[in-house]
GUMIMAR-454063 format. One record per residue: residue in three letters; x, y, z of N, C-alpha, C in turn. Coordinates in steps of 0.2 Angstrom, whole numbers, padded with zeros to 4 digits, always signed. Example, Ala and Ser with C-alpha at 12.3 -4.5 7.8 and 13.67 -1.06 7.14 Angstrom:
2
ALA+0066-0028+0039+0062-0022+0039+0066-0016+0039SER+0064-0011+0035+0068-0005+0036+0064+0000+0039
//
This chain:
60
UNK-0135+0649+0132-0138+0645+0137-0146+0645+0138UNK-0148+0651+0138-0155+0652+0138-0159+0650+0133UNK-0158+0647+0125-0160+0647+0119-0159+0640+0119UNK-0156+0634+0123-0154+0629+0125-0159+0628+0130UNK-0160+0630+0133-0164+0628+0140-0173+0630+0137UNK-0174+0636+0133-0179+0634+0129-0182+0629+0127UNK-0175+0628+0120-0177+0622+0115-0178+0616+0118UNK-0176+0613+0123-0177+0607+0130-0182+0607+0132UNK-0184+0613+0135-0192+0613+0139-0198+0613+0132UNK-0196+0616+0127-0201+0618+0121-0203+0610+0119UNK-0196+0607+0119-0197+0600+0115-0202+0595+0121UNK-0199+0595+0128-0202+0593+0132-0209+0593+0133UNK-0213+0600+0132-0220+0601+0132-0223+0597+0129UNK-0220+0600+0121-0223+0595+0116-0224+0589+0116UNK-0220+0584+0121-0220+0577+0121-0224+0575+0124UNK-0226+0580+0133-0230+0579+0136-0236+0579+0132UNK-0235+0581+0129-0244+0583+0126-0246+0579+0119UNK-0240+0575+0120-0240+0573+0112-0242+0575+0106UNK-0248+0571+0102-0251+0574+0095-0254+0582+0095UNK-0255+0582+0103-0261+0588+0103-0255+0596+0105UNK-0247+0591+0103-0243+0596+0103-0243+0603+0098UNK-0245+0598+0093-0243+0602+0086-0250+0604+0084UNK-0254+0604+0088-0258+0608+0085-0263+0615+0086UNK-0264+0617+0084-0267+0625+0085-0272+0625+0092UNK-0273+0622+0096-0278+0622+0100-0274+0624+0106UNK-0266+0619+0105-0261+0617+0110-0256+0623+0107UNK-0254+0630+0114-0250+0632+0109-0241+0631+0111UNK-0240+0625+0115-0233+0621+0114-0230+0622+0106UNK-0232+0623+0100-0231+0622+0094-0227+0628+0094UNK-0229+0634+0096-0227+0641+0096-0222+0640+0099UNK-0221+0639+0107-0214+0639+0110-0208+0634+0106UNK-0210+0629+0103-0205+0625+0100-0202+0631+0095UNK-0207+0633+0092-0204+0639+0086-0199+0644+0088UNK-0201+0648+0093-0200+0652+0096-0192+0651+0099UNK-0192+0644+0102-0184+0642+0104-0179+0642+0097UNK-0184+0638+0092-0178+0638+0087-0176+0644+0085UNK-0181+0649+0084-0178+0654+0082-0172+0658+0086UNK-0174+0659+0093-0170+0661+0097-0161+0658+0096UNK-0162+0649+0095-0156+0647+0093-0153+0650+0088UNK-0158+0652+0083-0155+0653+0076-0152+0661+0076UNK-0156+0665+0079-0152+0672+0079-0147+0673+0083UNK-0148+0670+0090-0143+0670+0095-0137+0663+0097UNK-0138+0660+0092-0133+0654+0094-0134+0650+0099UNK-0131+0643+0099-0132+0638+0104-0126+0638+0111UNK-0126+0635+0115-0122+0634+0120-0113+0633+0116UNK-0114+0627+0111-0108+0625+0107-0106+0632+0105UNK-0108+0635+0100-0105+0642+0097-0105+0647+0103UNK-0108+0648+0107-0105+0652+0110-0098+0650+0117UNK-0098+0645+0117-0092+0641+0119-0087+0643+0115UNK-0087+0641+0110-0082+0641+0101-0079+0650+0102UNK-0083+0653+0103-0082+0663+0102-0078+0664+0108UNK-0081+0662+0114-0076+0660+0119-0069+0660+0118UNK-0068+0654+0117-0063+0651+0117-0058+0651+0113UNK-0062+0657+0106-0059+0659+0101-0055+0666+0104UNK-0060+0672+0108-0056+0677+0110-0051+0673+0116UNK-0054+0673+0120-0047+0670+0125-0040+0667+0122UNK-0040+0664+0117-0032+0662+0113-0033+0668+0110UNK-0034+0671+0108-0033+0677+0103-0031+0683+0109UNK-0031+0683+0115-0030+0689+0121-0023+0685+0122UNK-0020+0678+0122-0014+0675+0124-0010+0678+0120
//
């Protein structure tokens, strides 16, 4: 939930800021990285729903 609520607000900055998002002066650029990555090691809301949902039938 946390790496979702990053990626959201990451993208959101950069929009406010638009072109002056992506670039080195603006450091929004970093937070958007920063969230993917987050996604990518820790997973997104979906997949950790799915592991969920997978032990709980698997405890039935």
């Amino acid at each position: 939930m946390a790496a979702r609520a990053a990626s959201e607000n990451a993208k959101t900055c950069v929009q406010v800021h638009g072109g002056m998002g992506f670039t080195w002066e603006v450091d929004a650029h970093l937070f958007l990285k920063r969230a993917w990555i987050l996604e990518t090691l820790f997973g997104n809301l979906d997949e950790d729903a799915d592991l969920i949902a997978l032990h709980v039938a698997a405890s039935l």
